[in-house]
C-alpha positions in Angstrom: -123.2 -83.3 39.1 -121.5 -80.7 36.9 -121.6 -81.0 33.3 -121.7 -77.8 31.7 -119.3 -75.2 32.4 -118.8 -71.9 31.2 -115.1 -70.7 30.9 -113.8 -67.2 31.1 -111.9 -67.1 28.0 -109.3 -64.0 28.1 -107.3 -64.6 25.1 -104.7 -65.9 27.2 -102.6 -69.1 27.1 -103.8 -69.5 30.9 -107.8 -69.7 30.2 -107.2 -71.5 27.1 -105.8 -74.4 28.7 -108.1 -74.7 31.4 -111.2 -74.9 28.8 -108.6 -77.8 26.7 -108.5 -79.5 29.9 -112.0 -78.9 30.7 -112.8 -80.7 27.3 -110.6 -83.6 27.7 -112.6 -84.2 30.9 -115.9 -84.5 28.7 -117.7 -81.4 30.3 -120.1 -79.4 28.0 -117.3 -76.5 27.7 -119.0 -73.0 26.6 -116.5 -70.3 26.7 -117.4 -66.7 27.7 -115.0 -63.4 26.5 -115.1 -61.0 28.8 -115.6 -57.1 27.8 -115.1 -54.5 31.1 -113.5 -51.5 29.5 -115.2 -49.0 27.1 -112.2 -49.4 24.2 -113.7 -46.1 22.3 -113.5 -44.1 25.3 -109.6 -42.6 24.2 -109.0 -42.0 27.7 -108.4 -45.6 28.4 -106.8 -48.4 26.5 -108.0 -52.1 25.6 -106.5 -54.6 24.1 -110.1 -56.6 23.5 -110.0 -56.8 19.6 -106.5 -58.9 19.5 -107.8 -60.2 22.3 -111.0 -61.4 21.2 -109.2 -62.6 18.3 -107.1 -65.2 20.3 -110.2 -66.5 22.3 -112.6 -66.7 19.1 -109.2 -69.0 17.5 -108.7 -71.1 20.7 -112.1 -71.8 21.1 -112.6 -72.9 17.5 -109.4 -75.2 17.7 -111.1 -76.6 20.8 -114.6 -76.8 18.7 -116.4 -75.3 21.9 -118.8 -71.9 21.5 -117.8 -68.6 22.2 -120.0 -65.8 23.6 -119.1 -62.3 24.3 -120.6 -60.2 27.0 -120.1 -56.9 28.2 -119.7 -55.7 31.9 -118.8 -52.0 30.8 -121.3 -50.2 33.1 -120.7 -53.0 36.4 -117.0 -52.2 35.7 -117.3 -48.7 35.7 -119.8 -48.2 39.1 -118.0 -51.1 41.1 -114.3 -51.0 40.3 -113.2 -47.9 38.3 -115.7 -45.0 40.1 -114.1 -46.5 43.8 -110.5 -46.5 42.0 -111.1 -43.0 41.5 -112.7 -42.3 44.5 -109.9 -44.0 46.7 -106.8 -41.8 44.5 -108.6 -38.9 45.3 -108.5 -39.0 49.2 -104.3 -40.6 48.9 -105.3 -43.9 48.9 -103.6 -46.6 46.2 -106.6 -48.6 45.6 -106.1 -52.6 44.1 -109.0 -52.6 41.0 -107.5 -56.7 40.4 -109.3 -57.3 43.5 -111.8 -55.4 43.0 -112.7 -56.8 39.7 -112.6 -60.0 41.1 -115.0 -59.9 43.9 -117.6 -57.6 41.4 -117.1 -58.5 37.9 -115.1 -61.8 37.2 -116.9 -63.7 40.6 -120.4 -62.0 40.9 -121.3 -60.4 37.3 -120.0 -63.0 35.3 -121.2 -66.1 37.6 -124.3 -64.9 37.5 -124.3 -64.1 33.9 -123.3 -67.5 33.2 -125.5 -69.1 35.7 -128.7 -67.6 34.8 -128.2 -66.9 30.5 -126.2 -70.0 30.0 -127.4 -72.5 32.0 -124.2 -74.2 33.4 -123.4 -75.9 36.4 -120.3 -74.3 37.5 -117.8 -71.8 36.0 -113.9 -72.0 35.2 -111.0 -69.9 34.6 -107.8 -70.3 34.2 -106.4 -68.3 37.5 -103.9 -70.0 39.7 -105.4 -70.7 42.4 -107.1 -74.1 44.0 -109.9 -74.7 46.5 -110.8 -77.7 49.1 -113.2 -79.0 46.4 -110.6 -79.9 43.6 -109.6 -78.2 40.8 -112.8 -79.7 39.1 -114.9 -79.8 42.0 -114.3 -83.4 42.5 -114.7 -83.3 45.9 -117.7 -80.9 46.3 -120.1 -81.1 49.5 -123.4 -79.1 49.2 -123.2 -79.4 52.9 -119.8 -77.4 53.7 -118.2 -74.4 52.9 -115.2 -74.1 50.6 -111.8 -73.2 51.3 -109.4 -70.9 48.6 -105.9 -72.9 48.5 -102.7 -71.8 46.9 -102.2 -73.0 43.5 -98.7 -76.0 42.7 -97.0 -73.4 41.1 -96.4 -70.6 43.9 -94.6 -68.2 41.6 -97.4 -67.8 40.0 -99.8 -67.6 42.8 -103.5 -65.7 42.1 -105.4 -66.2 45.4 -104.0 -63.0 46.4 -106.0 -61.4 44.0 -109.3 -63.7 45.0 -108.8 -62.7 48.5 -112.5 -60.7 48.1 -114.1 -63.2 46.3 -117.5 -64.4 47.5 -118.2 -68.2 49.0 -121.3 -68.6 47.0 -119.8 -68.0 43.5 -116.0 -69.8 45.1 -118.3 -73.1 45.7 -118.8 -73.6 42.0 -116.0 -72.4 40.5 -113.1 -74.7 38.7 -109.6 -73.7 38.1 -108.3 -76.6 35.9 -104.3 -75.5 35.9 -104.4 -75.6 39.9 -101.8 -78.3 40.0 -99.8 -77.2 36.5 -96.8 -75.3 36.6 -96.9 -72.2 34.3 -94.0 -73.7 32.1 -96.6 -77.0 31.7 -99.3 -75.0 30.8 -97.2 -73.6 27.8 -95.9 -76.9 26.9 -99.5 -78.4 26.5 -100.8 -75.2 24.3 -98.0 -75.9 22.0 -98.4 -79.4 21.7 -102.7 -79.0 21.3 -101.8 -76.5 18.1 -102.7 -73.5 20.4 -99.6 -71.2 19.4 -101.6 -68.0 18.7 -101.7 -68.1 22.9 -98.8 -70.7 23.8 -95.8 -68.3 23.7 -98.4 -65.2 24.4 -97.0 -62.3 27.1 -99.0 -62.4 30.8 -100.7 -59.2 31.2 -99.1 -57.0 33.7 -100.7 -53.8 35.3 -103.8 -52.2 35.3 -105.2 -53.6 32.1 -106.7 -50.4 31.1 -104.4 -48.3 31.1 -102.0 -50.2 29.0 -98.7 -48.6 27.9 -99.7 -45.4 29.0 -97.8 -44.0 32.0 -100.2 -43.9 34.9 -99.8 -40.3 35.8 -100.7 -39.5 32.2 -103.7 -41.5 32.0 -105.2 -40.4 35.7 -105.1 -36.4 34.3 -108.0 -37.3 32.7 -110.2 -37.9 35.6 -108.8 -36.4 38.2 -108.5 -32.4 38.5 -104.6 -31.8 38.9 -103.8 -29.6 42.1 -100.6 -28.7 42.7 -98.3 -29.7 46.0 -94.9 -29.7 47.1 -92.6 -32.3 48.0 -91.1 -31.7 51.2 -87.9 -34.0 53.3 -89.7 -35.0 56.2 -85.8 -34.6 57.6 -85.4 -31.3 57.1 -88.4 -29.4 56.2 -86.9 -28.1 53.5 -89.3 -28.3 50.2 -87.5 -30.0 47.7 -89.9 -30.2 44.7 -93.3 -29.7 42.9 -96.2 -32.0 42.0 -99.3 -31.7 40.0 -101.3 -34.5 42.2 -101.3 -36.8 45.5 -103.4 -39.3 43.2 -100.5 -39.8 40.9 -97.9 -40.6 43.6 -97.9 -44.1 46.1 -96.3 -44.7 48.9 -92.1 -46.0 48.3 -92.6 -44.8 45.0 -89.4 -42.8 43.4 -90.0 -39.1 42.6 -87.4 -38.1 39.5 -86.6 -34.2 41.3 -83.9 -33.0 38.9 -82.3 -30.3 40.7 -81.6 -32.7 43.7 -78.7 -35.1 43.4 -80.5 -37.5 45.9 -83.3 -40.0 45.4 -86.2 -39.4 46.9 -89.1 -41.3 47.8 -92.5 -40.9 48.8 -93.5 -41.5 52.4 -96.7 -39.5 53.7 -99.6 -37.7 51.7 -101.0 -35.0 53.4 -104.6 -34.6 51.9 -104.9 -30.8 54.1 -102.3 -29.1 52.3 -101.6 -31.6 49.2 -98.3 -32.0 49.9 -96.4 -35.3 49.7 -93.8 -36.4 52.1 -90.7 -37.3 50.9 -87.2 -39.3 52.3 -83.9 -39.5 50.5 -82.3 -43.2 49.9 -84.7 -46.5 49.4 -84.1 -47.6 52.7 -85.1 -45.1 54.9 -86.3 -45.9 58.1 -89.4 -44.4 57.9 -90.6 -46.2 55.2 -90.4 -49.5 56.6 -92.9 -50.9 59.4 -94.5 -53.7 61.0 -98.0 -52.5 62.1 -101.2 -51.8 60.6 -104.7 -51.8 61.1 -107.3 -52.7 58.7 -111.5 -51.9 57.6 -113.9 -55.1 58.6 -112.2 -58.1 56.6 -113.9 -60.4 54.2 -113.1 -63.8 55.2 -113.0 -66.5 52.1 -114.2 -69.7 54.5 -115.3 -68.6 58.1 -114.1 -65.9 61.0 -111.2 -67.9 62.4 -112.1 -69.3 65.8 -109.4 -67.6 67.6 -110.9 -64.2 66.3 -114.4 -65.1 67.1 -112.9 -65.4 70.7 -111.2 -62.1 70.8 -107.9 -63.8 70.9 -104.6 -63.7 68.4 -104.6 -65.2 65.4 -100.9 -66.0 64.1 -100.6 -66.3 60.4 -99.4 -65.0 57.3 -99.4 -62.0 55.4 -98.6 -59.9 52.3 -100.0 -56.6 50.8 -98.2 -57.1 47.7 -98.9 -60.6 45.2 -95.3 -60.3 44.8 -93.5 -60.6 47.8 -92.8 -63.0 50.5 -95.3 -63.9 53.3 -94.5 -62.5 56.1 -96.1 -64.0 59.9 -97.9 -61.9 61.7 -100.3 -61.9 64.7 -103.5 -60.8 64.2 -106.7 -58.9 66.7 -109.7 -58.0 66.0 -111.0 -54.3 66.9 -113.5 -51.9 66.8 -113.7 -51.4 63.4 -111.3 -53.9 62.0 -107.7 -55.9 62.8 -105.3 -55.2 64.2 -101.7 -56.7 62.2 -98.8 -56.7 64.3 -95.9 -58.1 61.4 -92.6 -60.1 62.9 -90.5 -58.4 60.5 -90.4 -54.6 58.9 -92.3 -54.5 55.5 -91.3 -51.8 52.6 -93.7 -49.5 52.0 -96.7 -50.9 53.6 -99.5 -48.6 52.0 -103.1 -47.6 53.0 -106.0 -48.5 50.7 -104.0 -51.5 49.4 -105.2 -55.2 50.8 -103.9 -56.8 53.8 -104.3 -60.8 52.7 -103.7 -63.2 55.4 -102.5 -66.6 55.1 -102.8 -69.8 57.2 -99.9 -72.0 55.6 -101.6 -72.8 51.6 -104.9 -71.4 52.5 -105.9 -68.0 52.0 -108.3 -66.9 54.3 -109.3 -63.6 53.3 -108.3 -60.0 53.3 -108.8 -56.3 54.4 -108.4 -53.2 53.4 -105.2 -51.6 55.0 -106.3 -48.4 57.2 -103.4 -47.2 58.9 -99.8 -47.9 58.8 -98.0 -47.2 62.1 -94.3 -46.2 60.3 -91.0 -46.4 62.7 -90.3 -42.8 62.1 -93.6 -40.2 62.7 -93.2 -36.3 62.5 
């Protein structure tokens, strides 16, 4: 049923293998590089030139064609404009996500769908589905489900937690059951060392080395704040911007001989909340509620019948899974977590879990912390 297959070829070790397995498997591999980031706009920073260098030599090792498209406008009105948009009112916004669900699952699919004429696309997240990691068991007549990847280190359905059914049904992720280490060992052996021993991309890819609250100055108008200890009221520093400051995140005041941390941003009078010492109670919590979810498969039934829903979650790709019970409400859920979380922060994704699948996610809301002044 599916022959040809367009891959999303990053430049990575990651995609390359996929589109060497892909091969091996006799499917008509095309890859596709990927451009979402104006590179001459000296705001921003992109690495697509070495980049496109490494896809352009694994694709010629693999003798498969290489085109190069350009989401630069789609990029800029459906991830970076709301990125902005979300920093502005205090909110730490996830663009991977984001990019996923617009760009990577919806612009390119239909890119390659409609210009290229394949049957399904590929890349080389780690992730898996119901259907296989090559679709061998897909079912026109059922939906598909988005299933955590052999190697849980290394776990990407976080990050697809927004992503679409209708492109999810015909998409392949080839390393599904491959450990990361495996993946490198077969690049090596295929001749692939350009990408074998390559670096994984961390961060917001378009910022790059840049520190963030540098490279935000240039879109966002500074206006200065105060930082204030939510334990005494006493103001203990200055800021030039809530949008450059996260929830948990250390603020380096000087004159102070304790560490602070950032707990509350108050958009009315631009000053950010602070508490001294990591652990402070107030930045740890266990309740939250969310904007309407997107669910990957289907509403679960217990939701669907206004009862609790007892799964997983995690707002972070990082860290643990953590159970929860879960309500719906009137404009969202409603997460009530079994243990305290770090740091739980609005505008990030709530991404629930029910044992290897992941069913979907929301947008975090409110955060209901164990201290409130």
């Amino acid at each position: 049923m599916f022959k040809k297959i367009a891959v999303g070829i990053s430049g990575g070790v990651d995609s390359a293998v996929a589109a060497l397995l892909l091969k091996r498997a006799n499917y008509q591999v095309q890859g596709v590089f990927m451009r979402n980031w104006d590179g001459n706009y000296e705001a921003g920073f992109c690495t697509d030139d070495k980049d496109f260098e490494d896809a352009t030599f694994v694709c010629r090792k693999l003798d498969i064609p290489l085109h190069r498209v350009h989401f630069i406008k789609e990029y800029w009105n459906e991830v970076f404009s709301v990125v902005l948009r979300e920093y502005e009112t205090g909110l730490t916004p996830n663009p991977d996500i984001l990019c996923n669900r617009y760009i990577k699952f919806d612009s390119f699919f239909e890119h390659c769908r409609n210009n290229l004429a394949v049957d399904a696309i590929a890349t080389g997240h780690y992730a898996n589905t119901s259907f296989g990691p090559f679709l061998e068991n897909y079912n026109d007549n059922e939906d598909v489900r988005l299933l955590q990847p052999l190697d849980k280190h290394k776990d990407q359905t976080f990050f697809l937690s927004q992503v679409k059914q209708f492109s999810l049904r015909k998409c392949m992720f080839p390393i599904a059951n491959l450990l990361k280490s495996e993946v490198r060992d077969i690049a090596r052996k295929e001749g692939l060392l350009q990408v074998a021993n390559k670096r994984d991309s961390t961060g917001i890819c378009f910022i790059g080395k840049r520190r963030f609250q540098d490279f935000i100055e240039d879109f966002i108008q500074t206006r200065k704040g105060f930082f204030i200890d939510i334990d005494t009221g006493h103001t203990v520093g200055e800021h030039s911007g809530i949008h450059k400051w996260t929830v948990g995140q250390r603020c380096c005041l000087s004159s102070w001989k304790d560490a602070y941390f950032v707990f509350k941003k108050d958009l009315n009078t631009n000053n950010i909340y602070v508490v001294p010492g990591t652990s402070h109670p107030a930045l740890w919590s266990n309740f939250c509620t969310t904007e309407n979810p997107h669910w990957i498969y289907k509403e679960p039934y217990e939701l669907i019948n206004n009862g609790v829903l007892h799964c997983s979650f995690r707002f972070q790709h990082t860290k643990p899974l953590v159970q929860c019970r879960v309500l719906k409400n009137y404009e969202g859920l409603t997460i009530l977590l079994q243990n305290n979380l770090r740091a739980v922060t609005e505008g990030q994704f709530g991404v629930l879990y029910n044992n290897s699948e992941c069913l979907g996610s929301a947008k975090i809301k409110n955060v209901c912390h164990n201290l409130i002044y």
